[in-house]
PyMOL Python script that loads the backbone (N, CA, C, O; Angstrom):
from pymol import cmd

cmd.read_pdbstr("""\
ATOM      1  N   UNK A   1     -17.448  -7.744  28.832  1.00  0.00           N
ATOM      2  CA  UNK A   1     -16.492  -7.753  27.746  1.00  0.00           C
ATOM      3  C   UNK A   1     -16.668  -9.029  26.933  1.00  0.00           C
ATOM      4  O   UNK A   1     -16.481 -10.077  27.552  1.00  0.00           O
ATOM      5  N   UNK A   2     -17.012  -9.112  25.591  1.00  0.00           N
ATOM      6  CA  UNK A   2     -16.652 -10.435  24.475  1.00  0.00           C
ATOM      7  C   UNK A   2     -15.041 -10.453  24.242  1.00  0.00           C
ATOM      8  O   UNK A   2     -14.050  -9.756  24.022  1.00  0.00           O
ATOM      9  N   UNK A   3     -15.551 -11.850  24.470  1.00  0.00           N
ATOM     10  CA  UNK A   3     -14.571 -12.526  23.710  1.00  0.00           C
ATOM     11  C   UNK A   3     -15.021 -12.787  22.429  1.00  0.00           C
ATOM     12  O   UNK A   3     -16.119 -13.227  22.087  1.00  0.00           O
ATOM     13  N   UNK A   4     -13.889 -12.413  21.624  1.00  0.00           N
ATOM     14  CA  UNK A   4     -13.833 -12.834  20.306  1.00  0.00           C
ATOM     15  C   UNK A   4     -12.910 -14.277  19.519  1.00  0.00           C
ATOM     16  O   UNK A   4     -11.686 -14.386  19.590  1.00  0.00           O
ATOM     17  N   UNK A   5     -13.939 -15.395  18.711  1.00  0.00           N
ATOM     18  CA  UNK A   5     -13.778 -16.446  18.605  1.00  0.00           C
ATOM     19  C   UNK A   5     -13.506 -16.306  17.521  1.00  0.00           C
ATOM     20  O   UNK A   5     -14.429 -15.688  16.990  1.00  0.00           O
ATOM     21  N   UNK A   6     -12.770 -16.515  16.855  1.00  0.00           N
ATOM     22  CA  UNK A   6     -13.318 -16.375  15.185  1.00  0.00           C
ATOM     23  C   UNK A   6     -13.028 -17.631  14.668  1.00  0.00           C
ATOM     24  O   UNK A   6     -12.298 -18.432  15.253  1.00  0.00           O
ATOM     25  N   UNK A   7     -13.645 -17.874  13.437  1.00  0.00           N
ATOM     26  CA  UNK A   7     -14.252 -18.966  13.304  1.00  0.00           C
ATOM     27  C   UNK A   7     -14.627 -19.154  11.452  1.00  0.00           C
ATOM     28  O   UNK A   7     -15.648 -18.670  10.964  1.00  0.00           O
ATOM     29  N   UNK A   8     -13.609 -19.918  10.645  1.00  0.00           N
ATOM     30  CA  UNK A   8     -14.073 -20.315   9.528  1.00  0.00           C
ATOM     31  C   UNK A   8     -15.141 -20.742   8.568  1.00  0.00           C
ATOM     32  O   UNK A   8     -15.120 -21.864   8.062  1.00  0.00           O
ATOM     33  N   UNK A   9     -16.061 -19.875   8.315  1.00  0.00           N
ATOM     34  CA  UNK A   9     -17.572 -20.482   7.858  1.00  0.00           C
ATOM     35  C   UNK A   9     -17.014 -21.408   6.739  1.00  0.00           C
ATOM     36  O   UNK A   9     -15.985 -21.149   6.115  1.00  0.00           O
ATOM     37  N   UNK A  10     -17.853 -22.606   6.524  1.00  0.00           N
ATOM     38  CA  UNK A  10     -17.729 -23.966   6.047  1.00  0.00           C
ATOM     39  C   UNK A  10     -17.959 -23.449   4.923  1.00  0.00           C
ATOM     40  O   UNK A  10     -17.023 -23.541   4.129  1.00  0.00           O
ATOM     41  N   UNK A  11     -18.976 -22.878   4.526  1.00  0.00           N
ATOM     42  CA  UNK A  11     -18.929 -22.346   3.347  1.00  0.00           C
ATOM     43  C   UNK A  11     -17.725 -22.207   2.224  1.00  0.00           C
ATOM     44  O   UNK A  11     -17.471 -22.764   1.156  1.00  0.00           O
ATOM     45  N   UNK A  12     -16.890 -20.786   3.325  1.00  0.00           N
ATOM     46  CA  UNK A  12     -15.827 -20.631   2.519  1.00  0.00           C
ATOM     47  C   UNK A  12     -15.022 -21.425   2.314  1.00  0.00           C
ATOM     48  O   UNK A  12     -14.477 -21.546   1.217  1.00  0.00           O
ATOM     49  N   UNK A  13     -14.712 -22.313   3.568  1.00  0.00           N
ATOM     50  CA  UNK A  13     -13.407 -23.432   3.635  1.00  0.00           C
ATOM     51  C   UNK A  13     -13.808 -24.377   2.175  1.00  0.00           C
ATOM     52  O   UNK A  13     -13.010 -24.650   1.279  1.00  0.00           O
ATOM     53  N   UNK A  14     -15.317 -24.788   2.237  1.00  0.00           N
ATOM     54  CA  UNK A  14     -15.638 -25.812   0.885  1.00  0.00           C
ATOM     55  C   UNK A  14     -14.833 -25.164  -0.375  1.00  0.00           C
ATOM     56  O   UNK A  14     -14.191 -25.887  -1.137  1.00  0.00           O
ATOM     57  N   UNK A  15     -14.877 -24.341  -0.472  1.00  0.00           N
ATOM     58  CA  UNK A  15     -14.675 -23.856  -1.978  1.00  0.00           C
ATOM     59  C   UNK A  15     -12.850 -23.771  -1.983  1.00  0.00           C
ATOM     60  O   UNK A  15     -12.405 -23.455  -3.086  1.00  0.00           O
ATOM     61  N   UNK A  16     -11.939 -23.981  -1.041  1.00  0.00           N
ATOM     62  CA  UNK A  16     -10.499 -23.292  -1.038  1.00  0.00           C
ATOM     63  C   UNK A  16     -10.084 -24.828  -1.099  1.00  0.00           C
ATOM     64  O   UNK A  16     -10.402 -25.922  -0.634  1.00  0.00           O
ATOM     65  N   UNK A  17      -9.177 -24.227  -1.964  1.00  0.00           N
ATOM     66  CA  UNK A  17      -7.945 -25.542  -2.514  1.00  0.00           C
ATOM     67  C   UNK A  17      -6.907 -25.921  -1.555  1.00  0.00           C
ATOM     68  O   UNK A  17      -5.996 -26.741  -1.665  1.00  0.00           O
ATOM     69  N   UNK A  18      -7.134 -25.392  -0.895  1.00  0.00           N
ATOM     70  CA  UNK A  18      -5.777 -24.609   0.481  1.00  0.00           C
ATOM     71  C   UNK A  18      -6.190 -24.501   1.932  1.00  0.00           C
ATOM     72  O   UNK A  18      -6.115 -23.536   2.692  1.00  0.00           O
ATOM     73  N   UNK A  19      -6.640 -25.712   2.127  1.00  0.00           N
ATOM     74  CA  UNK A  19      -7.026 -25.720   3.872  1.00  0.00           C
ATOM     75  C   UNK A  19      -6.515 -24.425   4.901  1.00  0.00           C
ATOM     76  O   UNK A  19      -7.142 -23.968   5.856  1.00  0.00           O
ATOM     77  N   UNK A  20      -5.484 -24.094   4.504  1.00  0.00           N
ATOM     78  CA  UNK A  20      -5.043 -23.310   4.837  1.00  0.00           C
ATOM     79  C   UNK A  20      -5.032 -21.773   5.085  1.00  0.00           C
ATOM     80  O   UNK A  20      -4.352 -21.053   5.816  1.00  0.00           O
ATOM     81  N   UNK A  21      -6.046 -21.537   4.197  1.00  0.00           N
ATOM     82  CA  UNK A  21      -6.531 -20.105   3.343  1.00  0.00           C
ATOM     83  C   UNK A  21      -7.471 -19.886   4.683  1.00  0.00           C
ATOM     84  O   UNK A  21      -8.213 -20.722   5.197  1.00  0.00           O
ATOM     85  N   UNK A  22      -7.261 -18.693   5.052  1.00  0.00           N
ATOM     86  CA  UNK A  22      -8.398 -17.692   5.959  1.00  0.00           C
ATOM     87  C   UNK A  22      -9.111 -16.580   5.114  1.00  0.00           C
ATOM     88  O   UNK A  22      -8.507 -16.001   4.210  1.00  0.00           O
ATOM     89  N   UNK A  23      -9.967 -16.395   5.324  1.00  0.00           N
ATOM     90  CA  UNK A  23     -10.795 -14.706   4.698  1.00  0.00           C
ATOM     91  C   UNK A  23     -11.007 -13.792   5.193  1.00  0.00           C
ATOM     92  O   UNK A  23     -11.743 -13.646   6.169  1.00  0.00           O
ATOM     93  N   UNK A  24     -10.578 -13.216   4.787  1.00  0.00           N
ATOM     94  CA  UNK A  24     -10.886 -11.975   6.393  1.00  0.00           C
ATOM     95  C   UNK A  24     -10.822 -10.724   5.549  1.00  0.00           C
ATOM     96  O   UNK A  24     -10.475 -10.696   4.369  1.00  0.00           O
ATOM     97  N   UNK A  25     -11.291  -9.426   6.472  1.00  0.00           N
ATOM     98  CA  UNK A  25     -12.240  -7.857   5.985  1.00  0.00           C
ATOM     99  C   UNK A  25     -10.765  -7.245   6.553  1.00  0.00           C
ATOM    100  O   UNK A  25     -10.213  -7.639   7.580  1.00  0.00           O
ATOM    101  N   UNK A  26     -10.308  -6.301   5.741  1.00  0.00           N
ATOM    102  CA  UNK A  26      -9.574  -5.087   6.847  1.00  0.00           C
ATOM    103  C   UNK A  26      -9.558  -3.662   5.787  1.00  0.00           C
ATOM    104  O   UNK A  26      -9.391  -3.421   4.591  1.00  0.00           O
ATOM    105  N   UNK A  27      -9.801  -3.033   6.870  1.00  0.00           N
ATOM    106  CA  UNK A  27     -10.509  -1.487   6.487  1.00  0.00           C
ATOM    107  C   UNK A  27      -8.703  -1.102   6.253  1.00  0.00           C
ATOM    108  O   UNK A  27      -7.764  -1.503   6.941  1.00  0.00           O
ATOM    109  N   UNK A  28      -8.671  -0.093   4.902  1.00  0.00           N
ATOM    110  CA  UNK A  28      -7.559  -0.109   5.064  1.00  0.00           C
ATOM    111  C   UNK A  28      -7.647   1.608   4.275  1.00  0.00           C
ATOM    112  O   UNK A  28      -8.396   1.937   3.356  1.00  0.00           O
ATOM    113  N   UNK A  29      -6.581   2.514   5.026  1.00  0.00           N
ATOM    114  CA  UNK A  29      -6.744   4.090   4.230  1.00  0.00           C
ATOM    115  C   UNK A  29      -6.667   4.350   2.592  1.00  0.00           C
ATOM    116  O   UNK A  29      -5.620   4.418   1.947  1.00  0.00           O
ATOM    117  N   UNK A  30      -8.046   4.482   2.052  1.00  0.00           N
ATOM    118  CA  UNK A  30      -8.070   4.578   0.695  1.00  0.00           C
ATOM    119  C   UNK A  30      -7.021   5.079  -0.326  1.00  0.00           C
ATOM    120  O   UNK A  30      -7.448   4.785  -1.443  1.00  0.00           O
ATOM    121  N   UNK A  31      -5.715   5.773  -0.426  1.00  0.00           N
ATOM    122  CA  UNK A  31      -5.105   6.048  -0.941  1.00  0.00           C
ATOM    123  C   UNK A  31      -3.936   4.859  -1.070  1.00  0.00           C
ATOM    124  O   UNK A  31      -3.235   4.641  -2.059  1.00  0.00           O
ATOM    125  N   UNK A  32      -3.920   3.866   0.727  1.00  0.00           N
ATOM    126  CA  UNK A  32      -2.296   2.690   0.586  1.00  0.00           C
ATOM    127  C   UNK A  32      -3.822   1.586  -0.287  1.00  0.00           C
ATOM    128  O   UNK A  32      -3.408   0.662  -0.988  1.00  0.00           O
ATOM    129  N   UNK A  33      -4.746   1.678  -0.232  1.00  0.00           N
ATOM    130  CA  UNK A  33      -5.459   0.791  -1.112  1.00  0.00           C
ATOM    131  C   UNK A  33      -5.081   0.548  -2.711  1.00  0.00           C
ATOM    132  O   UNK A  33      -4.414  -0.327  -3.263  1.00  0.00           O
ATOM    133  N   UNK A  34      -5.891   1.856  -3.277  1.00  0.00           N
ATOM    134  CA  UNK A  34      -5.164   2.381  -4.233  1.00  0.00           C
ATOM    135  C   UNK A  34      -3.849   2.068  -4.841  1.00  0.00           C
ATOM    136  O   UNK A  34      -3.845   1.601  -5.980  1.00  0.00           O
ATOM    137  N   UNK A  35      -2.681   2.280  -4.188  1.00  0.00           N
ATOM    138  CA  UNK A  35      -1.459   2.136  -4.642  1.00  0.00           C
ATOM    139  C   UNK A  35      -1.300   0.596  -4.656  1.00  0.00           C
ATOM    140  O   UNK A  35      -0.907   0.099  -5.712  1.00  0.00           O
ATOM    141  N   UNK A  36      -1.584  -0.296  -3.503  1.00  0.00           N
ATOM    142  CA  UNK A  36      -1.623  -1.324  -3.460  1.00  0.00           C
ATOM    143  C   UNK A  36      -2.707  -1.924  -4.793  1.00  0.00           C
ATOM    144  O   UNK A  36      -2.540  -3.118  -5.044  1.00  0.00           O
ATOM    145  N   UNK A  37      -3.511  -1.377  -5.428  1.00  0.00           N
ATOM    146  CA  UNK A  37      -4.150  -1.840  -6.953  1.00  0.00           C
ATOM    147  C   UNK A  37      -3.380  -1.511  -8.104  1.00  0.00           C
ATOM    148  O   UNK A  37      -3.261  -2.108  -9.174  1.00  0.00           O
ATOM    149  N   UNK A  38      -2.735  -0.148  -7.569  1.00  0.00           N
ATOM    150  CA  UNK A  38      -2.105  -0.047  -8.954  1.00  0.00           C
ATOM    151  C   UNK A  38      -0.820  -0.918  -9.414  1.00  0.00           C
ATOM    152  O   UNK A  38      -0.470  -1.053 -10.586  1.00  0.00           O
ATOM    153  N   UNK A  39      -0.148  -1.512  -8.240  1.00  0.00           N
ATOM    154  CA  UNK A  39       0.715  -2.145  -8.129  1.00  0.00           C
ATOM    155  C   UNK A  39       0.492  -3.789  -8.450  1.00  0.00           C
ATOM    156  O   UNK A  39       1.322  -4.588  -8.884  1.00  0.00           O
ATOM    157  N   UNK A  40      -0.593  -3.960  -8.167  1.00  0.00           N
ATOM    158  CA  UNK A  40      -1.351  -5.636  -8.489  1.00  0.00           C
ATOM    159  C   UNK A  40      -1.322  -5.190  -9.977  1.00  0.00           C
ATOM    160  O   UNK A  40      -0.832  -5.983 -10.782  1.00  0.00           O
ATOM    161  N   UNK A  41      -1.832  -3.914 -10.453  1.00  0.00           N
ATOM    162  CA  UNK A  41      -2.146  -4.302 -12.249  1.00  0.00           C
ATOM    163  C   UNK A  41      -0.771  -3.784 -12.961  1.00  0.00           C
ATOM    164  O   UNK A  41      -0.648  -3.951 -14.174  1.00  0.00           O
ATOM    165  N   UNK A  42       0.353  -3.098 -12.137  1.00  0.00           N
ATOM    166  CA  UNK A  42       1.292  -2.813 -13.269  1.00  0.00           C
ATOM    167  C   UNK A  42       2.079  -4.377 -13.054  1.00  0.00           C
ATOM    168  O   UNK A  42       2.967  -4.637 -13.866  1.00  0.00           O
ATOM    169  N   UNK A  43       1.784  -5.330 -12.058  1.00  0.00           N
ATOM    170  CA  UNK A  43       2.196  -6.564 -12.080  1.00  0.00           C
ATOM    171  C   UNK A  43       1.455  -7.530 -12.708  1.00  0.00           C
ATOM    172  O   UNK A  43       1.909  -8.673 -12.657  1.00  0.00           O
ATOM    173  N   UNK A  44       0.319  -7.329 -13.347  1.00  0.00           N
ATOM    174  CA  UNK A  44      -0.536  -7.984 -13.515  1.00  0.00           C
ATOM    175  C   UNK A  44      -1.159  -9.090 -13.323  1.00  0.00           C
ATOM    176  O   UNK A  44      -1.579  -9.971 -14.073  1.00  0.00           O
ATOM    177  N   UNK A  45      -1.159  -8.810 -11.478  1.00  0.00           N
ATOM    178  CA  UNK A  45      -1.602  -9.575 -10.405  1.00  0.00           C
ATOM    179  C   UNK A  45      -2.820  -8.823  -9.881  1.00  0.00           C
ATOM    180  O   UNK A  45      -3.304  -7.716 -10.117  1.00  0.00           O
ATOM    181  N   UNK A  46      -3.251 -10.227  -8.778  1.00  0.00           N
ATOM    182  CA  UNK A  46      -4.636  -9.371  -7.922  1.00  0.00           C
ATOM    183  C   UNK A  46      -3.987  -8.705  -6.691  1.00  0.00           C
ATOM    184  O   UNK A  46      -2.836  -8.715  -6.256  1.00  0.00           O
ATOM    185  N   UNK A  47      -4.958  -8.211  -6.346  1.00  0.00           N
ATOM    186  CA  UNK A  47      -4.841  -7.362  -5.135  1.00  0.00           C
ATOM    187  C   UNK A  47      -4.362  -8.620  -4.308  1.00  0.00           C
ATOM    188  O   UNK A  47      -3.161  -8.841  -4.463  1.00  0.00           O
ATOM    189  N   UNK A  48      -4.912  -9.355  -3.601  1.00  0.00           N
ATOM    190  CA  UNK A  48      -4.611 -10.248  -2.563  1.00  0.00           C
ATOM    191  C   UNK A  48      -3.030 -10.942  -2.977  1.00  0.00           C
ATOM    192  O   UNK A  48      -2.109 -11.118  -2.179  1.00  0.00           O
ATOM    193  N   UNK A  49      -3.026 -11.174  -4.028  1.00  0.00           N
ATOM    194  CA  UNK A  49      -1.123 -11.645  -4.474  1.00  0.00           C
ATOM    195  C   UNK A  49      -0.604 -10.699  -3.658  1.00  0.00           C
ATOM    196  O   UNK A  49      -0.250 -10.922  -2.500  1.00  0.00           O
ATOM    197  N   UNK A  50      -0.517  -9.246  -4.421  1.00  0.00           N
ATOM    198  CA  UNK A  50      -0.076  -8.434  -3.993  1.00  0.00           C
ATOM    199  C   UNK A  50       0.318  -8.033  -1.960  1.00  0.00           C
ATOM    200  O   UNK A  50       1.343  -7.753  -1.337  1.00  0.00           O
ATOM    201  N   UNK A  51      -1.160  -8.229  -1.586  1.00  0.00           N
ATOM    202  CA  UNK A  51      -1.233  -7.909  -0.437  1.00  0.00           C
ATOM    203  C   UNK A  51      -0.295  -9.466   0.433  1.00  0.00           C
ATOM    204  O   UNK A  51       0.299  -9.263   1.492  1.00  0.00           O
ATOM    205  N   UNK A  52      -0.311 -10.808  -0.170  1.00  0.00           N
ATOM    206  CA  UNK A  52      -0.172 -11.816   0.952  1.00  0.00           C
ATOM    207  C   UNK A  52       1.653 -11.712   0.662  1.00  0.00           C
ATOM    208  O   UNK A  52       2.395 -12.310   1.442  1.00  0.00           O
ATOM    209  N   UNK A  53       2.144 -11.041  -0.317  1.00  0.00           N
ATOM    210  CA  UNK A  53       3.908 -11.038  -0.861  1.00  0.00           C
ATOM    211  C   UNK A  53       4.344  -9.811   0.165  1.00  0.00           C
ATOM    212  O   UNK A  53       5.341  -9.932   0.878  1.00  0.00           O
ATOM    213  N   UNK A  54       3.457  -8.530   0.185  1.00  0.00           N
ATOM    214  CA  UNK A  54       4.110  -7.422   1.176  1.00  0.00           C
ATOM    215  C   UNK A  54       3.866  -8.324   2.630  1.00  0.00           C
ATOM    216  O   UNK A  54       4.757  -8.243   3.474  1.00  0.00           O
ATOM    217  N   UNK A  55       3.277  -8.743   2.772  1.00  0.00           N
ATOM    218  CA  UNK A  55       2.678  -9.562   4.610  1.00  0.00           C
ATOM    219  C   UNK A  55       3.544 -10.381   4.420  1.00  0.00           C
ATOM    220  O   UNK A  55       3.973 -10.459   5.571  1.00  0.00           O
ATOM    221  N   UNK A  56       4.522 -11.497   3.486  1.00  0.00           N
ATOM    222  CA  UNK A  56       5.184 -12.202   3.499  1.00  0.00           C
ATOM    223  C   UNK A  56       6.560 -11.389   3.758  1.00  0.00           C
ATOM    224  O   UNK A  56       7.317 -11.825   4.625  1.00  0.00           O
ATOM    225  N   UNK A  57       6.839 -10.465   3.188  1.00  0.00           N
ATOM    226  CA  UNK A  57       8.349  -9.477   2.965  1.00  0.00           C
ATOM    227  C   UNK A  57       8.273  -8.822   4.805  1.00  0.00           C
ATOM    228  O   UNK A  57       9.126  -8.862   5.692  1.00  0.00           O
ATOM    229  N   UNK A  58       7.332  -8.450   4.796  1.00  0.00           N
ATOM    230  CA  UNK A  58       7.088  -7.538   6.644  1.00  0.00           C
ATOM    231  C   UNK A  58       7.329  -8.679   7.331  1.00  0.00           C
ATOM    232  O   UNK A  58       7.960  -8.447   8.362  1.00  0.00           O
ATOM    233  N   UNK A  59       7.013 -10.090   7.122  1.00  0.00           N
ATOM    234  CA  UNK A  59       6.853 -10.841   8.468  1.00  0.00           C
ATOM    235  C   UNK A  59       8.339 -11.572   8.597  1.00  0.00           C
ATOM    236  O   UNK A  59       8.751 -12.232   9.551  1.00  0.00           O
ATOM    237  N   UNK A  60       9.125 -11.211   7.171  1.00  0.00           N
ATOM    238  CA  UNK A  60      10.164 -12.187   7.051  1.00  0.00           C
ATOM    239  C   UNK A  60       9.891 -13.589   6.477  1.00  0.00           C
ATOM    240  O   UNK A  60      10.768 -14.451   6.433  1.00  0.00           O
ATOM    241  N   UNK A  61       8.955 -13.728   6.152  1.00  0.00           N
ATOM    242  CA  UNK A  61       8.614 -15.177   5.728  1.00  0.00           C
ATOM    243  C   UNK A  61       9.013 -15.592   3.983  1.00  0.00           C
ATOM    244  O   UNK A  61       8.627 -14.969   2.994  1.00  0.00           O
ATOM    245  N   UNK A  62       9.790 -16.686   4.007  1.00  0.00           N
ATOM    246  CA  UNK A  62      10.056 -16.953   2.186  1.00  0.00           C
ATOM    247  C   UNK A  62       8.804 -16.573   1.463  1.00  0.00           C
ATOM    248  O   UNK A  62       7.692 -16.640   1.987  1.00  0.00           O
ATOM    249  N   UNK A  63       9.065 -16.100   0.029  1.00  0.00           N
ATOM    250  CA  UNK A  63       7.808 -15.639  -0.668  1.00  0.00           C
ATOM    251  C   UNK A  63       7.680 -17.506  -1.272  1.00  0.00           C
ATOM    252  O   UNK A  63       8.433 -18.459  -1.478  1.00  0.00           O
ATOM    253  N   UNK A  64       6.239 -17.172  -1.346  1.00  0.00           N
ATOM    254  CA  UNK A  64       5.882 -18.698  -2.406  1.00  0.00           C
ATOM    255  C   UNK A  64       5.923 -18.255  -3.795  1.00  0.00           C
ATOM    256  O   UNK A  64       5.531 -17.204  -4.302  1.00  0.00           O
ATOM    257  N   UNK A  65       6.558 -19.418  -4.370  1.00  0.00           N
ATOM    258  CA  UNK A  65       6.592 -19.298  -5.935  1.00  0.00           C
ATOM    259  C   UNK A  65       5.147 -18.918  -6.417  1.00  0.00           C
ATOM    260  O   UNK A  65       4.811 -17.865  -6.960  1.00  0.00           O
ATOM    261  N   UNK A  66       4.401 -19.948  -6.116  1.00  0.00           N
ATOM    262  CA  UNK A  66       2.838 -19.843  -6.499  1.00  0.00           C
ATOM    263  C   UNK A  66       2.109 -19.510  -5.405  1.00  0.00           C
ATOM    264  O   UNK A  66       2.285 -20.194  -4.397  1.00  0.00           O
ATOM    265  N   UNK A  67       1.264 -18.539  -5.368  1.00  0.00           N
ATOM    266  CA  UNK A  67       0.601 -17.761  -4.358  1.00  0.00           C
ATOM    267  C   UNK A  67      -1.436 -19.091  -4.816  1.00  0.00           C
ATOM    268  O   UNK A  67      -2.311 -18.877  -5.656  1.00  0.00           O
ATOM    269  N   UNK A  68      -1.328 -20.067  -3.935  1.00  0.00           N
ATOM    270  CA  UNK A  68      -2.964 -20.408  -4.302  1.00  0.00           C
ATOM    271  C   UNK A  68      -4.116 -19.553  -4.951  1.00  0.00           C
ATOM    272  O   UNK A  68      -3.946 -18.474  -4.383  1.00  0.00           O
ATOM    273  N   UNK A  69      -5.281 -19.370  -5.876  1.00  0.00           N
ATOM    274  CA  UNK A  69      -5.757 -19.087  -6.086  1.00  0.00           C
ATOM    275  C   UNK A  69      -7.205 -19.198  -5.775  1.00  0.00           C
ATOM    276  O   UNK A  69      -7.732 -20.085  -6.447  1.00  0.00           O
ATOM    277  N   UNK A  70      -8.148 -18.482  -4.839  1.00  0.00           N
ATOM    278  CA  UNK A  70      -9.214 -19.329  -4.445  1.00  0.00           C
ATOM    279  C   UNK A  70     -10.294 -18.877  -5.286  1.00  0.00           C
ATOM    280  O   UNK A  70     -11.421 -18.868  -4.790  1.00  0.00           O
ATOM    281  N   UNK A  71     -10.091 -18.400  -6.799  1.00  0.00           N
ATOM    282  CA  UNK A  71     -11.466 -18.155  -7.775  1.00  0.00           C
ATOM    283  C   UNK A  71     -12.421 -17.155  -7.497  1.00  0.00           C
ATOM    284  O   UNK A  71     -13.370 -17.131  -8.282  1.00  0.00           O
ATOM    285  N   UNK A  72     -12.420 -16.138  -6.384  1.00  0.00           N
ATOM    286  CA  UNK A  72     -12.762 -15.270  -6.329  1.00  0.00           C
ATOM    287  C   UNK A  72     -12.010 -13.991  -6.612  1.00  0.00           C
ATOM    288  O   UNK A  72     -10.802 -13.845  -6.428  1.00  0.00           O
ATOM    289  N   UNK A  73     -13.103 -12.797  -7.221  1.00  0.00           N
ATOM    290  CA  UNK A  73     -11.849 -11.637  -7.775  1.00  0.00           C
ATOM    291  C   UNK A  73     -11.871 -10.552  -6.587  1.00  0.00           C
ATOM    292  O   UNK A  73     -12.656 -10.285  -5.678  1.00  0.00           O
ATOM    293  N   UNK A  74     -10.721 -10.090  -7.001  1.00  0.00           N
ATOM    294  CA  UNK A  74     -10.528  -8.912  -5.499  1.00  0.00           C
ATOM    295  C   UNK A  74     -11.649  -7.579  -6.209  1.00  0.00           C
ATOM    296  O   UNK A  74     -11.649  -7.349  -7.418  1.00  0.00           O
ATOM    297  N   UNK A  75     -12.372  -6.959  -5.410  1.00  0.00           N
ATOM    298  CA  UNK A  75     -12.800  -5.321  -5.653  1.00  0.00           C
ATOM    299  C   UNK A  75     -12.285  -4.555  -5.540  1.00  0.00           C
ATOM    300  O   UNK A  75     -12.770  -3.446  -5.767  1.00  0.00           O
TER     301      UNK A  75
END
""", "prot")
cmd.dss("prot")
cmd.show_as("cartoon", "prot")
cmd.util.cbc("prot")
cmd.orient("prot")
């Protein structure tokens, strides 16, 4: 059995304003995708705004006024 380490490539950390910022992949069912885009552009926000304010509202956590920006665009 692996263990799984995971682990910040330097790469990405160089470029983030926000020590704080992780990157990470999640496969998610193409249709809550979708809605979750259409909802970033009738706000005329990115996807990841979008996605880190619902993960903030589910976890209970205060929303941030300003959500960091790390200069890459969502697909």
């Amino acid at each position: 059995m692996r263990v799984f380490k995971p682990r910040l490539l330097t790469a990405v950390a160089g470029k983030r304003s926000d020590s704080d910022t992780v990157k990470t992949t999640v496969e998610l069912p193409g249709e809550l995708w979708r809605a979750a885009k259409i909802r970033a552009m009738d706000e005329r926000a990115d996807l990841r705004t979008v996605l880190i304010r619902a993960l903030q509202e589910y976890l209970g956590q205060p929303a941030q006024d300003a959500v960091p920006r790390t200069g890459s665009e969502d697909r």
